[in-house]
Backbone as a chain_set.jsonl record, in Angstrom:
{"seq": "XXXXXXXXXXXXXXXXXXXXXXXXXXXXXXXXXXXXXXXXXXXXXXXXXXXXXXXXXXXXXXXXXXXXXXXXXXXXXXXXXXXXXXXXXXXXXXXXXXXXXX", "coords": {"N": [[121.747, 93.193, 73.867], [118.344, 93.105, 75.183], [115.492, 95.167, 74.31], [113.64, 94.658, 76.141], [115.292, 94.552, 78.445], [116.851, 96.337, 78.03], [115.177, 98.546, 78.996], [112.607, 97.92, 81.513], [109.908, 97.072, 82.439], [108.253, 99.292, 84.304], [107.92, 98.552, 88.141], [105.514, 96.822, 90.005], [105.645, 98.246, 92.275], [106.02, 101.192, 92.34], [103.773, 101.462, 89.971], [101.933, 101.522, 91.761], [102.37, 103.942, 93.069], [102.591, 105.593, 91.358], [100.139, 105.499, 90.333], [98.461, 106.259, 92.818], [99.617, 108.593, 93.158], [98.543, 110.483, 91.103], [95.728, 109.714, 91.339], [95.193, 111.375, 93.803], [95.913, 113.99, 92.847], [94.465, 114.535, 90.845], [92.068, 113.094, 91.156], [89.896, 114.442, 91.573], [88.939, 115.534, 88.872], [87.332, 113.419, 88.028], [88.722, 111.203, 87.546], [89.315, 107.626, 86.024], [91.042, 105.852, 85.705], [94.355, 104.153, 85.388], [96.836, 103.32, 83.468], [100.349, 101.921, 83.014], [102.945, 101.596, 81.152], [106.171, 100.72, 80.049], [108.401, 101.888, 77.319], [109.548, 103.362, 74.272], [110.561, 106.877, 73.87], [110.235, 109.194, 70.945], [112.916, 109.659, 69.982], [113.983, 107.213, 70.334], [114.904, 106.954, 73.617], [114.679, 105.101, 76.533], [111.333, 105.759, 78.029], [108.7, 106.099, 80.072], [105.545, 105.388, 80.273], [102.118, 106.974, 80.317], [98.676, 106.805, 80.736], [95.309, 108.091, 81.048], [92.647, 108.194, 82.117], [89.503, 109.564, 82.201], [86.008, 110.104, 83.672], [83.095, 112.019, 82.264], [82.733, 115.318, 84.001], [81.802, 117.649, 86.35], [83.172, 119.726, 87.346], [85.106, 121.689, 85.864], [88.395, 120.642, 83.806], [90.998, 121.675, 85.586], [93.691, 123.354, 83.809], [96.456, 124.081, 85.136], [96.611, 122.334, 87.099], [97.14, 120.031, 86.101], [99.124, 120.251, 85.108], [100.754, 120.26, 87.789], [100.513, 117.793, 88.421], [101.983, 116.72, 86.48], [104.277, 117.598, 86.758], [104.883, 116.452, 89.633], [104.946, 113.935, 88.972], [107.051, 113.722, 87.54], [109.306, 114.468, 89.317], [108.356, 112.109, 91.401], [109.776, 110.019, 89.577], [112.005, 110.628, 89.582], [112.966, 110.844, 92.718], [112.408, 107.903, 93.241], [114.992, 107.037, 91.788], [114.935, 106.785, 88.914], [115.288, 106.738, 85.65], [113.484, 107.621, 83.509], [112.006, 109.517, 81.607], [108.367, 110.45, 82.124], [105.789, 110.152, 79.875], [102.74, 111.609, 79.757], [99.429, 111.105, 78.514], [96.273, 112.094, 78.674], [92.77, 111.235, 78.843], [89.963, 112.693, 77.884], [86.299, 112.561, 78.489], [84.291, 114.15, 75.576], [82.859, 116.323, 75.518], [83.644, 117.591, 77.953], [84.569, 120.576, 80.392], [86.99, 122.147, 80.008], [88.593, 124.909, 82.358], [89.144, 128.068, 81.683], [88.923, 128.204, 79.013], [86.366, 127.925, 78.428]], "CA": [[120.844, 93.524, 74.955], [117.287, 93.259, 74.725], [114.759, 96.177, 74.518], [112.819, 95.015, 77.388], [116.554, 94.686, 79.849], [117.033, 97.925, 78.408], [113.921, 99.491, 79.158], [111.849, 97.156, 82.024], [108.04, 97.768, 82.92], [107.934, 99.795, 85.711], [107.658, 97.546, 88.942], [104.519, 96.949, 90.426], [105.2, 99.475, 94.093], [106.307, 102.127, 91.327], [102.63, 101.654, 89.506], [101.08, 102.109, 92.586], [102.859, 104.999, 93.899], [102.027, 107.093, 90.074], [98.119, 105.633, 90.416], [97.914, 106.941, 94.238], [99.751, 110.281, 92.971], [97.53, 110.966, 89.974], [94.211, 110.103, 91.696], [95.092, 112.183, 94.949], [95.645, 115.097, 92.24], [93.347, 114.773, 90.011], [90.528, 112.595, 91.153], [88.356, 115.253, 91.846], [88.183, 115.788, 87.89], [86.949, 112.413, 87.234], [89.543, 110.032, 87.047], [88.685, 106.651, 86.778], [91.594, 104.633, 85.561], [95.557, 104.706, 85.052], [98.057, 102.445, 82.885], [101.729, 102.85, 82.776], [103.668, 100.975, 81.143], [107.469, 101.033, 79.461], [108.356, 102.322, 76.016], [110.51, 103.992, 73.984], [110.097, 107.898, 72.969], [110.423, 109.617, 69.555], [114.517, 109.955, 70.53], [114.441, 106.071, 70.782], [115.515, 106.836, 74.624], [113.463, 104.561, 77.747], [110.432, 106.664, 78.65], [107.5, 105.641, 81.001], [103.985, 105.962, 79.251], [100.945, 107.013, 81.462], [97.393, 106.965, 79.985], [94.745, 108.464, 82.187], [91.441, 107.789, 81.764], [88.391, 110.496, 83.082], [84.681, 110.288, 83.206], [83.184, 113.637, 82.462], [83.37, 115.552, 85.36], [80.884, 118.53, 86.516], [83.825, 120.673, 87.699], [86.208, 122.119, 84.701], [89.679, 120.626, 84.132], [92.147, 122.932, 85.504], [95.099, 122.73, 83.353], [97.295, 124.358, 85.984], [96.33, 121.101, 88.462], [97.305, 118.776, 85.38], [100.925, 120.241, 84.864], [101.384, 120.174, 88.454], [100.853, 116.369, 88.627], [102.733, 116.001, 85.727], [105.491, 117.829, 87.639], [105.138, 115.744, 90.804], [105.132, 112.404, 88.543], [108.875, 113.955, 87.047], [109.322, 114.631, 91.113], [108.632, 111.168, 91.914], [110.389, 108.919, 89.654], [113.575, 111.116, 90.197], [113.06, 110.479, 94.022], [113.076, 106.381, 92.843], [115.914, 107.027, 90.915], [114.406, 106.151, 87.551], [115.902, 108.164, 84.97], [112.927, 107.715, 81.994], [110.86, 110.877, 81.624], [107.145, 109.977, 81.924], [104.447, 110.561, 79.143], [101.254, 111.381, 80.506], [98.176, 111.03, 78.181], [94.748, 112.252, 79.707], [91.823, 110.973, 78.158], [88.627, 113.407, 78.36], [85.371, 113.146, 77.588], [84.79, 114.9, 74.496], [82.246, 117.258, 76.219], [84.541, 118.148, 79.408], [85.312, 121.906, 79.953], [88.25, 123.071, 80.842], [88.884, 126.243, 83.307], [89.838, 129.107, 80.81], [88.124, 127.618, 78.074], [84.677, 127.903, 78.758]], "C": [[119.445, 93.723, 74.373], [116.604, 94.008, 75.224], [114.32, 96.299, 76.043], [114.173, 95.064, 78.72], [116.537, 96.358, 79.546], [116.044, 99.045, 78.972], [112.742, 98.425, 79.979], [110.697, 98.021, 82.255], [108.763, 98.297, 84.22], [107.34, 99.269, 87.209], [106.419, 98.44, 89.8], [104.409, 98.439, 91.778], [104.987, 100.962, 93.279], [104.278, 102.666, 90.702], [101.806, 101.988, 90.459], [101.073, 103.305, 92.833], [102.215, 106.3, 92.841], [100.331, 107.034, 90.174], [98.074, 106.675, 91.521], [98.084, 108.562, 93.403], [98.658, 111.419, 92.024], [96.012, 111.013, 90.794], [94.299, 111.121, 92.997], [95.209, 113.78, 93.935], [94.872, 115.431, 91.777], [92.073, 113.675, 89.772], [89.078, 113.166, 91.064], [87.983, 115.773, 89.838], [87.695, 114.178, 87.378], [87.797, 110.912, 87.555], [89.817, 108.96, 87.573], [89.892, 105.287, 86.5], [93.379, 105.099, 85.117], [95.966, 103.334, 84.694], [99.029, 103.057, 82.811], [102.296, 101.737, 82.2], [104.94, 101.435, 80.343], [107.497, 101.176, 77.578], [109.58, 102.834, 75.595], [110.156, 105.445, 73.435], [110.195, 107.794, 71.617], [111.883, 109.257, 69.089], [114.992, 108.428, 70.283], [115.262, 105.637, 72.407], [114.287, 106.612, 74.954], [112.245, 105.765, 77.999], [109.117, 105.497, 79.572], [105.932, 106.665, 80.297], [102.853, 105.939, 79.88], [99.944, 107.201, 80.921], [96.641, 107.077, 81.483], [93.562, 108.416, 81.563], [90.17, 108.84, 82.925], [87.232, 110.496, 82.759], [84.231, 112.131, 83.191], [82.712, 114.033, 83.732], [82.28, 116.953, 85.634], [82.091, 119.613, 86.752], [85.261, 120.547, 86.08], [87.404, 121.41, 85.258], [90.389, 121.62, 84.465], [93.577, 122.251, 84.836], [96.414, 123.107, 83.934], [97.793, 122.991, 86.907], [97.066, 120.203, 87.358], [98.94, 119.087, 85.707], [101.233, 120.179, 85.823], [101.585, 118.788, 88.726], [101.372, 115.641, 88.101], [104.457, 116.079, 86.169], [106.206, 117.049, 88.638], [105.44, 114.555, 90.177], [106.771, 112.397, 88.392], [109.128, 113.497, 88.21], [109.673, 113.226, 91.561], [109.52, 109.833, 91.498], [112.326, 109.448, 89.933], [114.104, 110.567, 91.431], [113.155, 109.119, 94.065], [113.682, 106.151, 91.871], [115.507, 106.264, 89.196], [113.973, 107.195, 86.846], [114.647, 108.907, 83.696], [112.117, 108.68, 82.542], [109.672, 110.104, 81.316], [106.339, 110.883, 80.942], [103.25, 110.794, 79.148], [100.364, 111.855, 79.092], [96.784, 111.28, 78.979], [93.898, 112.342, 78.347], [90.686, 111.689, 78.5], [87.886, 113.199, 77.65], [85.124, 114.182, 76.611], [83.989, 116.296, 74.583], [82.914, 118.158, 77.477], [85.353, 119.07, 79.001], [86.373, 121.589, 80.612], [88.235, 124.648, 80.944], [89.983, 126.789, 82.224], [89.433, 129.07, 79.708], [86.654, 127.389, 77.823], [83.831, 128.908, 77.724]], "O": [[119.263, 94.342, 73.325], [116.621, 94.033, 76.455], [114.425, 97.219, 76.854], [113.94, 95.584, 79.811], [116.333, 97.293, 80.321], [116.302, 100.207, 79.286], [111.879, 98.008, 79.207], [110.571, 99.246, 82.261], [109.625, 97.76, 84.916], [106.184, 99.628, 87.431], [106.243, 99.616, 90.117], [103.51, 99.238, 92.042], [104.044, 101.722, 93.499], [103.701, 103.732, 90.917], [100.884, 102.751, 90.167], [100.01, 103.924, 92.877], [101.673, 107.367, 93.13], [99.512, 107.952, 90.13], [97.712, 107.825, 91.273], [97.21, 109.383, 93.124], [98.231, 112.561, 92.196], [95.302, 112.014, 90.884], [93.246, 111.734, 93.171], [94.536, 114.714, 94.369], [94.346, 116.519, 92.013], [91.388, 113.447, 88.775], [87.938, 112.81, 90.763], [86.903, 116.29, 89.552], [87.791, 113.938, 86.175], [87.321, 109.792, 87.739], [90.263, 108.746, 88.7], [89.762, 104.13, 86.9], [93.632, 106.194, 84.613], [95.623, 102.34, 85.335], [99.103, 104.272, 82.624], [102.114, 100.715, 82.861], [104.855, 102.584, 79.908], [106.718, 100.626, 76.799], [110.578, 102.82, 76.315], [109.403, 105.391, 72.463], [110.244, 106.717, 71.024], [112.089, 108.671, 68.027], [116.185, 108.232, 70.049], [115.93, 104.622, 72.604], [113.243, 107.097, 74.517], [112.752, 106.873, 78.176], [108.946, 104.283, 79.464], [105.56, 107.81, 80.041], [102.415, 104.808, 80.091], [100.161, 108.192, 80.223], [96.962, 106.575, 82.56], [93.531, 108.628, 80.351], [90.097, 108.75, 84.151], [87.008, 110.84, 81.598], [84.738, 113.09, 83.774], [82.306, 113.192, 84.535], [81.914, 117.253, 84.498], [81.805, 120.633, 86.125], [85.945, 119.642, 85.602], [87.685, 121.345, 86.455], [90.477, 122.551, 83.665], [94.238, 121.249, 85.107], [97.442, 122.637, 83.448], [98.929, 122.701, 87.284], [97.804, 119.423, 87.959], [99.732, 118.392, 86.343], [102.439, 119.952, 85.723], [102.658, 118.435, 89.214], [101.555, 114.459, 88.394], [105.397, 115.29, 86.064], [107.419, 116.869, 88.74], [106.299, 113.917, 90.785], [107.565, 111.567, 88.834], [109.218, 112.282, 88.382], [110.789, 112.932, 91.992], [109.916, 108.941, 92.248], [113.351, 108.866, 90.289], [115.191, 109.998, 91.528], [113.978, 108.749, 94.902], [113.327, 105.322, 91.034], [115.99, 105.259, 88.674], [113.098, 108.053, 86.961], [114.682, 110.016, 83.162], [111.63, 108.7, 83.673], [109.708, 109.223, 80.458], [106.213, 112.097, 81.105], [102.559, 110.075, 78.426], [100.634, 112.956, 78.613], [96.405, 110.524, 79.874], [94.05, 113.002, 77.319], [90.246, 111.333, 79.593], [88.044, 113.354, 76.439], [85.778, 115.211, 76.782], [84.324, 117.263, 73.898], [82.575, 119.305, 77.767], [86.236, 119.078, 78.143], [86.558, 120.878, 81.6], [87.982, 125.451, 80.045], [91.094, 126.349, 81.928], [89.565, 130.16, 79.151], [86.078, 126.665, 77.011], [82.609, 129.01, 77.825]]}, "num_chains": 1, "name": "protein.A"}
């Protein structure tokens, strides 16, 4: 069996559904771009790999708002039965506060 049967990209409705979710969470800090695609963790078990991309942003990251959309991402591929735990990466400007951190 080959890697990619065992572990397919994440179909296109899927990529939509994590973009929409991510920018309805966390657009308001910035965020201007999302990739996902398929992988393998550390474990060598399927995972789903999310890179997030943010311009800097006038209002602080809250890192409360992040873990909850990292929550809802778990949330949603559970709800389309798709077992791989997602990896979320967020890319920040290297200037951009974060709330608590100031």
């Amino acid at each position: 069996m080959s890697e990619r049967s065992r572990n397919p990209d994440p179909p296109p409705e899927l990529v939509r559904e994590i973009e929409a979710l991510l920018e309805e969470r966390l657009g308001r800090f910035g965020l201007e771009r999302v990739e996902v695609r398929a992988g393998f963790d550390h474990a060598g078990e399927p995972a789903i790999f999310v890179d997030a991309w943010y311009r800097l942003s006038e209002e602080p990251i809250d890192p409360e708002a992040l873990a909850e959309a990292h929550r809802a991402l778990v949330d949603l591929l559970v709800e389309r039965n798709d077992e791989r735990f997602p990896y979320v990466r967020d890319h920040f400007d290297k200037k951009q506060r974060v709330r608590g951190f100031e």
